[in-house]
Backbone bond lengths (Angstrom), bond angles and torsions (degrees), N, CA, C in turn:
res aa  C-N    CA-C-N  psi(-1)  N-CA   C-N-CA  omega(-1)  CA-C   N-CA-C  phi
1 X - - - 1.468 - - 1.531 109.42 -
2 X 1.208 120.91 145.65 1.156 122.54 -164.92 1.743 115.74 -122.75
3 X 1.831 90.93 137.75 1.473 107.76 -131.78 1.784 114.30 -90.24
4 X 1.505 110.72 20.89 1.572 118.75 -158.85 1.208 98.81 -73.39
5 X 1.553 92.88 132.80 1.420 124.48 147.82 1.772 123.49 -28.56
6 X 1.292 108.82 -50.41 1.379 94.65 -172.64 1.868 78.27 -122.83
7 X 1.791 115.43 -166.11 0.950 115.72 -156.51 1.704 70.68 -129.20
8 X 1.241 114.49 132.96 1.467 129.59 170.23 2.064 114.95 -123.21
9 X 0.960 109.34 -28.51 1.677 107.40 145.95 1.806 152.82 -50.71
10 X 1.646 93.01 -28.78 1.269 116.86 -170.64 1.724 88.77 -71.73
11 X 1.326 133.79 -66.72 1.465 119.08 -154.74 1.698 97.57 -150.07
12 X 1.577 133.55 162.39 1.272 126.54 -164.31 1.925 100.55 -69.60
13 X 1.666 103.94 136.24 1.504 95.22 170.68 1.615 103.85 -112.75
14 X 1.204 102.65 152.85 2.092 112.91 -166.07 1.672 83.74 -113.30
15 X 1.332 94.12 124.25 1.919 109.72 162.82 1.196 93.62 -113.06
16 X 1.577 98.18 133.61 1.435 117.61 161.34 1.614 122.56 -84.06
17 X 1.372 116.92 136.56 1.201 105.97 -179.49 1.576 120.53 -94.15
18 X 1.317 119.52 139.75 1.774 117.07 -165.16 1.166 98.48 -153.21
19 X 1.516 105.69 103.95 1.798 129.49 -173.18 1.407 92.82 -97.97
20 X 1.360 115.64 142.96 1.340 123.73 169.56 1.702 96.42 -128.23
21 X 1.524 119.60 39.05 1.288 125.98 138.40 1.867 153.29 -96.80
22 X 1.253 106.11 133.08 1.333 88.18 -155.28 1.490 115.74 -72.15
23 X 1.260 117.68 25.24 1.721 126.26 -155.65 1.847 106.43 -146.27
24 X 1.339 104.78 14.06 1.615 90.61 -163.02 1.585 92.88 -88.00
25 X 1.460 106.25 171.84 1.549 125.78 -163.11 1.294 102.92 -53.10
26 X 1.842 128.69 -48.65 1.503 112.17 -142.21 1.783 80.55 -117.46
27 X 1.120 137.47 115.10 1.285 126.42 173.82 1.287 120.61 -45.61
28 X 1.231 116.08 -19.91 1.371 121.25 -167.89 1.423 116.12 -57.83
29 X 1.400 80.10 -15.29 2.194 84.57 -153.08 1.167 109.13 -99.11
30 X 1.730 118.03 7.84 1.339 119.44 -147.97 1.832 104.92 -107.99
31 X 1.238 122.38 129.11 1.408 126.95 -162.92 1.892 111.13 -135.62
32 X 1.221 89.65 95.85 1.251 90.95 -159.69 2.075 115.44 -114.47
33 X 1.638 85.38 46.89 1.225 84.34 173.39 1.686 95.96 173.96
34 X 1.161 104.12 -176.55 1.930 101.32 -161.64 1.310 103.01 -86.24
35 X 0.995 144.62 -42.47 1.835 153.27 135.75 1.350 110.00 -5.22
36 X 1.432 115.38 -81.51 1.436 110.28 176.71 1.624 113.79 -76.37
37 X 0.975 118.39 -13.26 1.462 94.16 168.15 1.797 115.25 -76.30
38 X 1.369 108.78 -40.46 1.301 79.09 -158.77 1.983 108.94 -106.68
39 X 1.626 94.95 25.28 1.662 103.72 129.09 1.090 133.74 -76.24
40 X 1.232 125.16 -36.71 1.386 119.91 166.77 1.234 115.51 -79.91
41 X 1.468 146.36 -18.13 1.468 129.23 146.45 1.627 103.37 -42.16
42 X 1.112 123.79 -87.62 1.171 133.87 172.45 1.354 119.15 0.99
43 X 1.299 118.60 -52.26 1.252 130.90 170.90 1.393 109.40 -58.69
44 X 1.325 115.75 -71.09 1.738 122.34 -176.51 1.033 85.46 -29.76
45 X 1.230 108.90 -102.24 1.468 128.51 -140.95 1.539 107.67 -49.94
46 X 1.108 142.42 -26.58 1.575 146.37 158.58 1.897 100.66 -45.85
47 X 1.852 113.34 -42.15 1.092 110.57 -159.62 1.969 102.51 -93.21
48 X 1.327 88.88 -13.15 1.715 84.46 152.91 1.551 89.72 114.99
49 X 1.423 134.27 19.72 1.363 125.06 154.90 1.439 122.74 -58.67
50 X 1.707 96.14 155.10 1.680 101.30 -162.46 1.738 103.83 -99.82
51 X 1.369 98.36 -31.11 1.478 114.62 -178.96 1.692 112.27 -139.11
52 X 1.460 109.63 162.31 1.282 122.15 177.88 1.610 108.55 -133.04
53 X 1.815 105.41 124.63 1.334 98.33 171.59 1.311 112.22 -140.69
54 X 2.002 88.59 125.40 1.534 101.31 -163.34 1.937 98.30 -103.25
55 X 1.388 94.30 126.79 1.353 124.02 153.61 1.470 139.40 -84.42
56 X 1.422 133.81 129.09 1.334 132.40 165.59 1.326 110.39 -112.62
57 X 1.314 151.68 69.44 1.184 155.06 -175.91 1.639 107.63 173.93
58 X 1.500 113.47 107.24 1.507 100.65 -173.98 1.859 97.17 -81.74
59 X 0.692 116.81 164.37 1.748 130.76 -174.72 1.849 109.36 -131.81
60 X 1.073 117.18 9.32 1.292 131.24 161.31 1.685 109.31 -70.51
61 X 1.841 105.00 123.73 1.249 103.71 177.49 1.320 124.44 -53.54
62 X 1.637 105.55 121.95 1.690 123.48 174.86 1.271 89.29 81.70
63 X 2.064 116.82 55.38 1.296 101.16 148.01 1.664 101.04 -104.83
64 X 1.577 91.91 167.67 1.470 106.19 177.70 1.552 121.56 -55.17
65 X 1.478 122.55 131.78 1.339 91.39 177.49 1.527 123.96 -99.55
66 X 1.078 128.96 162.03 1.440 129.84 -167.70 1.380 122.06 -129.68
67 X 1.380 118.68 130.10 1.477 133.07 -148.46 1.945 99.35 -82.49
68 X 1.242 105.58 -178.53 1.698 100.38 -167.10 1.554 101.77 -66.96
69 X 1.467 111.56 -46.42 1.337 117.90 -167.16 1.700 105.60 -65.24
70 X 0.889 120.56 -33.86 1.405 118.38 179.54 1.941 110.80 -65.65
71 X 1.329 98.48 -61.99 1.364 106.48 174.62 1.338 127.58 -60.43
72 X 1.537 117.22 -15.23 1.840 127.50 174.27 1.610 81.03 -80.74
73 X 1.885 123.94 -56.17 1.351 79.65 -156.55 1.378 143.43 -85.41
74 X 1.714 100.73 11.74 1.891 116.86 177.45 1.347 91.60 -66.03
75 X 1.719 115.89 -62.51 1.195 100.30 -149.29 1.761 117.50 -90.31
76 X 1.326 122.51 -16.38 1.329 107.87 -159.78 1.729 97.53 -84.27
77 X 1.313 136.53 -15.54 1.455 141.75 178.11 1.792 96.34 -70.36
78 X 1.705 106.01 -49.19 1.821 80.94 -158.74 1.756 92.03 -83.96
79 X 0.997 137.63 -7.52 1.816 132.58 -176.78 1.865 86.79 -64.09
80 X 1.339 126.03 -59.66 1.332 138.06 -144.85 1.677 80.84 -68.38
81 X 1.361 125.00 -51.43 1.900 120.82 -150.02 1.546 82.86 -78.53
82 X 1.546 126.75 -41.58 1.652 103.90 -160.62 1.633 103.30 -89.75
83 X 1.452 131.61 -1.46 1.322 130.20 167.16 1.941 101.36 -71.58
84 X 1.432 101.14 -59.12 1.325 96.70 179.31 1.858 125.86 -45.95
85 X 1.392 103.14 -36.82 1.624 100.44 -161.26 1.777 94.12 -112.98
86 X 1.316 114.93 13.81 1.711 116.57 173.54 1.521 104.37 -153.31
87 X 1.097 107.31 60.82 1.385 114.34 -165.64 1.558 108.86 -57.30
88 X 1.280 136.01 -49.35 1.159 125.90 166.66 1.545 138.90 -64.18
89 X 1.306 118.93 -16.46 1.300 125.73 158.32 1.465 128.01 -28.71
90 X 1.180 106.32 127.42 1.891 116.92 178.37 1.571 91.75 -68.59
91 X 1.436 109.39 118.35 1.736 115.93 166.77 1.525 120.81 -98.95
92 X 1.571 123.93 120.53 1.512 104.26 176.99 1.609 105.85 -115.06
93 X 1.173 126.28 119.54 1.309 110.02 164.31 1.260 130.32 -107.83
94 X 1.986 92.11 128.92 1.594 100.72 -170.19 1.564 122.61 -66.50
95 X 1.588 139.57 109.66 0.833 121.47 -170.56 1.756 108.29 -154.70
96 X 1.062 120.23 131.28 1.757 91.82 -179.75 1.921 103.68 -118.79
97 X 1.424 107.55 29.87 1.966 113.42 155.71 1.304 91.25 -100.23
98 X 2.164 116.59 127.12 0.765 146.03 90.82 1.278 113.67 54.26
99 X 1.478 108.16 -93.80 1.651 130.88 -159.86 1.273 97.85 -67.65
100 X 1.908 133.94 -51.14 1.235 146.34 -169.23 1.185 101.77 -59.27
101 X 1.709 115.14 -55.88 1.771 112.69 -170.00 1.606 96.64 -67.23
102 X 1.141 150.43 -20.37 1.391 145.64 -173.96 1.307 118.29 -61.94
103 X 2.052 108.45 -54.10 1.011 142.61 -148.65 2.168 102.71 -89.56
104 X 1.835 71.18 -38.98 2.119 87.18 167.48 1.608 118.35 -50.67
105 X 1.465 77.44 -52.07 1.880 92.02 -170.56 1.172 129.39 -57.20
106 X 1.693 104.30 -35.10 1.631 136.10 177.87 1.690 106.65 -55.25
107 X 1.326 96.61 -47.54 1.609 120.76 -173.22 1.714 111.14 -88.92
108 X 1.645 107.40 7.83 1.716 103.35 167.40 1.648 118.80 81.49
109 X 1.130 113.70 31.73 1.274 132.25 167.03 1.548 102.26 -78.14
110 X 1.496 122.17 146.81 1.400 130.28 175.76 1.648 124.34 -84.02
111 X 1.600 89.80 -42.79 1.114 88.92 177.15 1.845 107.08 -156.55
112 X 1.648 109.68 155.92 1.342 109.24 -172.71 1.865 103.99 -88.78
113 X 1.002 120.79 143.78 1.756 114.51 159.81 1.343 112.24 -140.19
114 X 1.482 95.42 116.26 1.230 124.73 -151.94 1.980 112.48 -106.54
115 X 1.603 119.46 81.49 1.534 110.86 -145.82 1.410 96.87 -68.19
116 X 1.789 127.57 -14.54 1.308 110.94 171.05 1.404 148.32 -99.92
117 X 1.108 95.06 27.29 1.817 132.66 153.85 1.760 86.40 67.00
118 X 1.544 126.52 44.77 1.489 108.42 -177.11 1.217 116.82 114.60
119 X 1.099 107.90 -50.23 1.757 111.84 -150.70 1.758 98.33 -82.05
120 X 1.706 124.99 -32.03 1.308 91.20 168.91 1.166 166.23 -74.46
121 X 2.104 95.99 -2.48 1.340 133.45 -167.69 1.588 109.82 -148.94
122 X 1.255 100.96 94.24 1.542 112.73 179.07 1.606 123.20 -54.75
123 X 1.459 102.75 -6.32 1.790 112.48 159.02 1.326 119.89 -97.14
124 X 1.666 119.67 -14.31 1.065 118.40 -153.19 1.972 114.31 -58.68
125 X 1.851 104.71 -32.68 1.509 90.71 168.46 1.204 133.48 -60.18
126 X 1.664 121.73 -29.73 1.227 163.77 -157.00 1.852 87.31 -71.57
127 X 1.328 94.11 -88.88 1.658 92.90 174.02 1.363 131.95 -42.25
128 X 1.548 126.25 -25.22 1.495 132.07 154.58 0.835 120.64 -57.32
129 X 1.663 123.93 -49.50 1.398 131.54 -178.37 1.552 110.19 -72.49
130 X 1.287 137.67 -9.01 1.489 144.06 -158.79 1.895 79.48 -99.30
131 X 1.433 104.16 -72.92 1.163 95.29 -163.84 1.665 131.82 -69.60
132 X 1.235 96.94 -14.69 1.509 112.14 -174.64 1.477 104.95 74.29
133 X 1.326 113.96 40.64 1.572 110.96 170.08 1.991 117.78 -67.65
134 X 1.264 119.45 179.10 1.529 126.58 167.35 1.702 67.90 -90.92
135 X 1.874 88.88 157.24 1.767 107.64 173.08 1.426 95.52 -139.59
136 X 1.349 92.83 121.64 1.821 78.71 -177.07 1.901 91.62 -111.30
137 X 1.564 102.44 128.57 1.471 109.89 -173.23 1.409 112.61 -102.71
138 X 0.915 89.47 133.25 2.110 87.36 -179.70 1.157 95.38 -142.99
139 X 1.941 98.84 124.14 1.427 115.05 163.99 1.379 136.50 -40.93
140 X 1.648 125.48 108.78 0.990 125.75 -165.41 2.077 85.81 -120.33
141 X 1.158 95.48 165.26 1.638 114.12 173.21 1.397 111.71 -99.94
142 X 1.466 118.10 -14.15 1.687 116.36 -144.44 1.381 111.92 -171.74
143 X 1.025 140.36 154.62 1.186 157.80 174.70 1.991 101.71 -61.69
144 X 1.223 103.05 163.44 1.642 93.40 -178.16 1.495 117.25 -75.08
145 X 1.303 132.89 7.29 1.091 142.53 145.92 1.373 120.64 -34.20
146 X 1.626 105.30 -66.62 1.273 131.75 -159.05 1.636 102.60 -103.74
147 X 0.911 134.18 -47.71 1.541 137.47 -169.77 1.699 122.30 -27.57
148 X 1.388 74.58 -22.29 2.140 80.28 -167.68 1.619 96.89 -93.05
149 X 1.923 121.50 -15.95 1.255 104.62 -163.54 1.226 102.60 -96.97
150 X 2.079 107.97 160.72 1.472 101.13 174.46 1.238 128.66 -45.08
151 X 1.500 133.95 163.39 1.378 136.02 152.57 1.428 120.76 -142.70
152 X 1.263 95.76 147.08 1.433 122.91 -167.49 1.594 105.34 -64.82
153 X 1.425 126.01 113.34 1.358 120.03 -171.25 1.571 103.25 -110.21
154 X 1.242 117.00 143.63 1.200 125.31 159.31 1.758 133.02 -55.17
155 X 1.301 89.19 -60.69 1.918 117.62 151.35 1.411 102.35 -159.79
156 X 1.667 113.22 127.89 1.182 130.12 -157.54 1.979 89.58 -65.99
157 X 1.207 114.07 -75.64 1.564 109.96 -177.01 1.638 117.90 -26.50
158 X 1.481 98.82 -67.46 1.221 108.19 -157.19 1.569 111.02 -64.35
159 X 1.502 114.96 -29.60 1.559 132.06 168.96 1.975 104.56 -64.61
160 X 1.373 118.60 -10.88 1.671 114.98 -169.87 1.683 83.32 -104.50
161 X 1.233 113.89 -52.32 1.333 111.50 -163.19 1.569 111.99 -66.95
162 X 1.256 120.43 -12.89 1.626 148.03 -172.42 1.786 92.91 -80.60
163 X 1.190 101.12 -57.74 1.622 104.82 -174.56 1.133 111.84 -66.07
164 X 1.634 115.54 -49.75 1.645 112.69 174.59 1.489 116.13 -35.06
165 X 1.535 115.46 -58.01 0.998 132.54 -141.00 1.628 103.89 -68.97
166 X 1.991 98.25 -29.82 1.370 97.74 -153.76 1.911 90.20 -87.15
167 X 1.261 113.00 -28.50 1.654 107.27 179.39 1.180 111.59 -72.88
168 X 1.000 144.19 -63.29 1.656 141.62 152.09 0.843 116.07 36.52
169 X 1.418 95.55 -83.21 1.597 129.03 -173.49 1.125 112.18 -78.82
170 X 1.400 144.98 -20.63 1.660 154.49 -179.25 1.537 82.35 -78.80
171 X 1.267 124.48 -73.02 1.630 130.63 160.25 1.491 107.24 -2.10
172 X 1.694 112.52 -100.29 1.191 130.08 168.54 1.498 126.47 4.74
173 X 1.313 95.20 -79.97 1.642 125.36 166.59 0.991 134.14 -24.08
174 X 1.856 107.92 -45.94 1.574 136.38 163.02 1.370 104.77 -86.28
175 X 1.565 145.96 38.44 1.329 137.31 -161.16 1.102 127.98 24.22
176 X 1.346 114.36 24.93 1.607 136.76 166.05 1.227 128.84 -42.70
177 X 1.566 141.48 29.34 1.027 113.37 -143.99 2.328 105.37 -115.41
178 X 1.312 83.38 12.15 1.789 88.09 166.34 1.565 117.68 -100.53
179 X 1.742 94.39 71.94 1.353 108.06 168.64 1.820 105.99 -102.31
180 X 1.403 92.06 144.33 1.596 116.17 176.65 1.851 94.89 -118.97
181 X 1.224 110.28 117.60 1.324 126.78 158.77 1.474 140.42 -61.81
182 X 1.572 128.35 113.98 1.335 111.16 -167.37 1.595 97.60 -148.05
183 X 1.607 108.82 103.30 1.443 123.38 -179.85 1.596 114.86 -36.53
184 X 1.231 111.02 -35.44 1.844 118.79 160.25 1.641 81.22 76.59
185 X 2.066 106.97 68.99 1.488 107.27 149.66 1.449 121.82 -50.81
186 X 1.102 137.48 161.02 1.423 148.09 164.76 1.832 133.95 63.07
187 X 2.011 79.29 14.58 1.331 96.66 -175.30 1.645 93.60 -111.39
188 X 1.534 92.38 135.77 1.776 96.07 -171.64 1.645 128.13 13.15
189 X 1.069 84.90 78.32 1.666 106.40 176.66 1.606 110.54 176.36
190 X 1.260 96.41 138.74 1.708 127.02 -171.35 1.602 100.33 -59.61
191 X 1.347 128.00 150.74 1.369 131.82 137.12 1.284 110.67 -3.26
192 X 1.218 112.87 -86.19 1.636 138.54 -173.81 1.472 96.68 -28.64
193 X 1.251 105.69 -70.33 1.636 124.10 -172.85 1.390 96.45 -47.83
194 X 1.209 117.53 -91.38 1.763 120.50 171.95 1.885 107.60 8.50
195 X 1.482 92.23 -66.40 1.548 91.06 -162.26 1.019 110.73 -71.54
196 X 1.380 122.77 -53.18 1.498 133.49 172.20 1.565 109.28 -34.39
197 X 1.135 130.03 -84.11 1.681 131.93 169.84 1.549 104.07 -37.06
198 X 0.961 122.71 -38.32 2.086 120.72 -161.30 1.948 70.70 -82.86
199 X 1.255 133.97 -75.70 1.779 117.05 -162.03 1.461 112.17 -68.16
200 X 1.816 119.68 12.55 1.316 123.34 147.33 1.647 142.30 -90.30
201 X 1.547 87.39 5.58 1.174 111.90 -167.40 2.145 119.84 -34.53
202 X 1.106 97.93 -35.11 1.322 111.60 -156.07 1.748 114.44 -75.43
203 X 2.263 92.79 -24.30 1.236 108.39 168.64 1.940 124.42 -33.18
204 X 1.710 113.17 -35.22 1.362 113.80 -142.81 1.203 94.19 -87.30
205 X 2.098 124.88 -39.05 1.316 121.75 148.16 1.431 110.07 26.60
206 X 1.238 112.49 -91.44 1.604 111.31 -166.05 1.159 123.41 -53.00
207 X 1.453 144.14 -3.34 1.022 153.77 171.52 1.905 103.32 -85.81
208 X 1.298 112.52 -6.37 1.708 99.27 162.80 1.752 111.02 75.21
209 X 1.708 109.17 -13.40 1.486 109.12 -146.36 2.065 98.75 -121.10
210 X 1.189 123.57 130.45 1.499 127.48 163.18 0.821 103.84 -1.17
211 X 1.388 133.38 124.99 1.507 145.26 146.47 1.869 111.02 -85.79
212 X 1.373 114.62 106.60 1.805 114.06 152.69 1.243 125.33 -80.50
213 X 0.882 130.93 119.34 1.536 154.90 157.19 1.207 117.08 -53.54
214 X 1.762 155.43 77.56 1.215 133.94 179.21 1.263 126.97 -129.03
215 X 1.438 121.42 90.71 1.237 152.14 -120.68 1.519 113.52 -143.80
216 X 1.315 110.69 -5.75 1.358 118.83 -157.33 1.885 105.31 -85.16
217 X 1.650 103.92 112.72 2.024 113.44 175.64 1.338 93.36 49.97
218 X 1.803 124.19 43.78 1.454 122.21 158.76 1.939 104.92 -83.00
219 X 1.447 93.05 152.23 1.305 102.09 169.80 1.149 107.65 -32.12
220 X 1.792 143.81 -57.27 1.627 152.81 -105.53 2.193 72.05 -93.76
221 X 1.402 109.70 -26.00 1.373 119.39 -157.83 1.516 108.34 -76.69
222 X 1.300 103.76 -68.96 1.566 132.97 -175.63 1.451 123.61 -53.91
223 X 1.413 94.83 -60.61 1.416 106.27 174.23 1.553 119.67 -70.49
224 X 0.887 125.01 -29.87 1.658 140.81 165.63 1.938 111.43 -65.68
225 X 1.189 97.28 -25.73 1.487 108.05 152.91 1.251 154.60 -121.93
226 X 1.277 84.01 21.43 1.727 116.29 -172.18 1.554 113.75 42.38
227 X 1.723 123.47 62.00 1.096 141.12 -157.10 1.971 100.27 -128.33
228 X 1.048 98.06 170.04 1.100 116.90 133.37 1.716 157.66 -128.70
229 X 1.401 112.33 148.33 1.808 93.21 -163.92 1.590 129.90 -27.59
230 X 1.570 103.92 -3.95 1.796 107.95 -170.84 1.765 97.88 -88.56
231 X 1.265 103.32 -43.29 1.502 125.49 -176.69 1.553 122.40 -64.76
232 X 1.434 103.11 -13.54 1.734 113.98 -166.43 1.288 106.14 -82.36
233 X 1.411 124.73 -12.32 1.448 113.79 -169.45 1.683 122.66 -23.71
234 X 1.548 108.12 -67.88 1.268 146.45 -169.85 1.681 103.77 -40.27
235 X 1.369 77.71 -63.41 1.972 89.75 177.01 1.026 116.92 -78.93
236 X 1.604 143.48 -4.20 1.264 128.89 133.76 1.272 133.65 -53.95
237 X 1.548 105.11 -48.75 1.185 108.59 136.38 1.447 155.26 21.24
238 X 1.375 98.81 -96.74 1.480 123.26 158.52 1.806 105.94 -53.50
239 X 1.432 107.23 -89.09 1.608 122.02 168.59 1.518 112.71 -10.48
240 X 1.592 113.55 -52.78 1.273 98.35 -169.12 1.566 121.90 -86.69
241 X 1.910 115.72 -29.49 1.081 105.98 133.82 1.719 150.95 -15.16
242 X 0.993 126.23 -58.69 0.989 145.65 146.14 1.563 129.69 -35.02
243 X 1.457 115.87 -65.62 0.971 134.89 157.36 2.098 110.77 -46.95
244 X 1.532 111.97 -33.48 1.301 81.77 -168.48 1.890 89.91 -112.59
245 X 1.102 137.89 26.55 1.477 165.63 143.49 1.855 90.54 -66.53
246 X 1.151 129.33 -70.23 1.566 135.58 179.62 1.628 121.65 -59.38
247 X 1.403 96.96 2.53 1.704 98.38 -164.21 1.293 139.33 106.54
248 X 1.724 111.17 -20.43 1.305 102.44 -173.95 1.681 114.77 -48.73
249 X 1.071 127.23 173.57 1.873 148.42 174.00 1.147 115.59 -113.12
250 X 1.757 121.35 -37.15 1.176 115.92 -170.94 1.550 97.56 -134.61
251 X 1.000 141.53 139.58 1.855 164.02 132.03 1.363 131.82 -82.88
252 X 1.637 83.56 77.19 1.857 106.76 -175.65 1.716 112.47 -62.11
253 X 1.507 137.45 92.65 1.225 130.32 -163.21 1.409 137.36 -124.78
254 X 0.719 132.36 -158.90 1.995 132.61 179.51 1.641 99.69 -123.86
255 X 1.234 122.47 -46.05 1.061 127.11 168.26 1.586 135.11 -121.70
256 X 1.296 84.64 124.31 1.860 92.93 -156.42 1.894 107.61 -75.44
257 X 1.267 93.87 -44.38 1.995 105.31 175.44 1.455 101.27 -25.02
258 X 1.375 92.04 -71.91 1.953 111.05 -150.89 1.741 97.43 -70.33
259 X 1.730 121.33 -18.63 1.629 112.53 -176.78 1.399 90.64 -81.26
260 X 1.321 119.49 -26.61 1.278 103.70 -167.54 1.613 126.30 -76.37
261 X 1.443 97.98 -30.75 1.695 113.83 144.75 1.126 121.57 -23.40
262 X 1.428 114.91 -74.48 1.355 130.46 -165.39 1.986 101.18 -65.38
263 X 1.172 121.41 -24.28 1.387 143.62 -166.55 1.657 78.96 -62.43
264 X 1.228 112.43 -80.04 1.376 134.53 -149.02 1.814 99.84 -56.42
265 X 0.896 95.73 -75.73 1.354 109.41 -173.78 1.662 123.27 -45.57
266 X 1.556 116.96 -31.04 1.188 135.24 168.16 1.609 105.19 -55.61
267 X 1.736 92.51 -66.06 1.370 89.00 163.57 1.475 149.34 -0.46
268 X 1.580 89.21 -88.59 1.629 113.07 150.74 1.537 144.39 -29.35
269 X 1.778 98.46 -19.80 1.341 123.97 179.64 1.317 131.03 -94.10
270 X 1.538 98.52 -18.77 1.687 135.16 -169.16 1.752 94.23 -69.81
C-alpha cells in the first residue's frame, strides 16, 4: 500500500515550475533572487497550483553544469523563504545530488524529483527511504552527462517499462513504495519518440502509482512547430490537455492559470 504524504490520485494536481537558474530553457521560469521568487510563488498558488518545484540546475541541452555548493545554494535558501512565507504548500525539490535531497527533506520539502531515475547518486533511494519522502522517478538512460543524448532503443516502451520495473523494486526493497511516475519526455528521445510514448501514455496504469506529465514549452513542442519556448504556450496547452484526458495525476508546468483550466474542464469530462 502506498505510503504518500499528500493524496495525488484523488483529482489532477498542477506543479509549478520555479528555477532559481540563471540559464534554464524558458526564461520565464527563472527566479533569481528572494523578491522574485516568492512573487512568483505567490502567483501560482493565487493561480491555483497544487505544488511547487524548485530547481537549481537547468538540464536543458548545453546547460552549464553546477557543482554541489553552487546548487545547495539556489535551492536550499529559496525552499527555506517559500516554506517560511507559504507554509502549507506541497514542496518538491528538483534535484538528483544525494546530499541536497537529504538536506531538502531536513528543511520540509514534500517530495524529492529526481530526473535521473538513480543513476546520479548511488544513495539517492537510500535517502528517500530514510526520509520517507514522495520520489517522483523519471526515466532517465544516463547520468546528467548523458541524459539529454540520443539513445539507441531496443523497443522504446518495453525498454521504459523494463526500467520501471527494475527501480520499483530497487524502490520496494528499501520500503520505498511512494513512487510518483514520470516517463522523463524530452530526455533522450527523438520527437518521434516523444509522441509515440506521450500516445502510450496509458501503458504505466499498471503500476497503480501517479503519473507526471512534464511537457511544458519542451522542444517535443516548439520544434514540431517551428516556435520558440516563449511561443509554445498553446501547444502545451493542447499536450497537456490530452495528457490529463489520458490519465496523467500530476501537470508539471510554466503556467499554472491555463493548467488549471485544463484541471477544471477535464474534470467536467469525468
Amino acid at each position: 500500500m502506498n505510503d504518500f504524504r499528500h493524496n495525488y490520485l484523488d483529482e489532477i494536481k498542477i506543479m509549478g515550475i520555479i528555477n532559481t537558474t540563471p540559464d534554464s530553457f524558458y526564461s520565464g521560469s527563472r527566479c533569481n533572487d528572494e523578491k522574485t521568487l516568492l512573487l512568483a510563488t505567490e502567483s501560482m498558488l493565487s493561480a491555483g497550483a497544487d505544488i511547487l518545484d524548485i530547481g537549481g540546475v537547468s538540464t536543458r541541452p548545453g546547460g552549464q553544469a553546477v557543482d554541489y555548493k553552487e546548487e545547495r545554494k539556489r535551492i536550499i535558501p529559496a525552499m527555506k523563504a517559500i516554506r517560511k512565507n507559504f507554509k502549507d504548500v506541497i514542496i518538491s525539490v528538483d534535484t538528483f545530488n544525494a546530499e541536497i535531497a537529504d538536506e531538502a527533506c531536513a528543511e520540509g520539502c514534500d517530495i524529492i524529483n529526481d530526473i535521473s531515475g538513480g543513476y546520479c547518486s548511488d544513495n539517492m533511494f537510500q535517502v528517500v527511504a530514510d526520509n520517507k519522502a514522495d520520489y517522483i522517478l523519471m526515466h532517465s538512460v544516463s547520468n546528467k552527462n548523458g541524459m539529454m543524448q540520443n539513445h539507441k532503443y531496443d523497443n522504446i516502451l518495453n525498454d521504459i517499462i523494463k526500467f520501471f520495473d527494475d527501480k520499483i523494486k530497487q524502490l520496494n526493497d528499501l520500503g520505498v513504495a511512494n513512487i510518483i511516475i514520470d516517463p522523463g519526455f524530452g530526455f533522450s528521445k527523438t520527437l518521434e519518440e516523444n509522441y509515440h510514448l506521450f500516445n502510450n501514455l496509458d501503458i504505466f496504469e499498471k503500476y497503480k502509482l501517479p503519473i507526471l506529465v512534464g511537457i511544458s514549452r519542451k522542444s517535443m513542442i516548439y520544434k514540431l512547430l517551428d516556435e520558440t519556448p516563449q511561443d509554445a504556450l498553446n501547444g502545451t496547452t493542447i499536450l497537456n490537455t490530452i495528457a490529463a484526458i489520458k490519465g496523467a495525476n500530476i501537470l508539471r508546468v510554466h503556467d499554472v492559470k491555463e493548467a488549471v483550466e485544463i484541471k477544471k474542464i477535464v474534470a467536467m469530462l469525468h
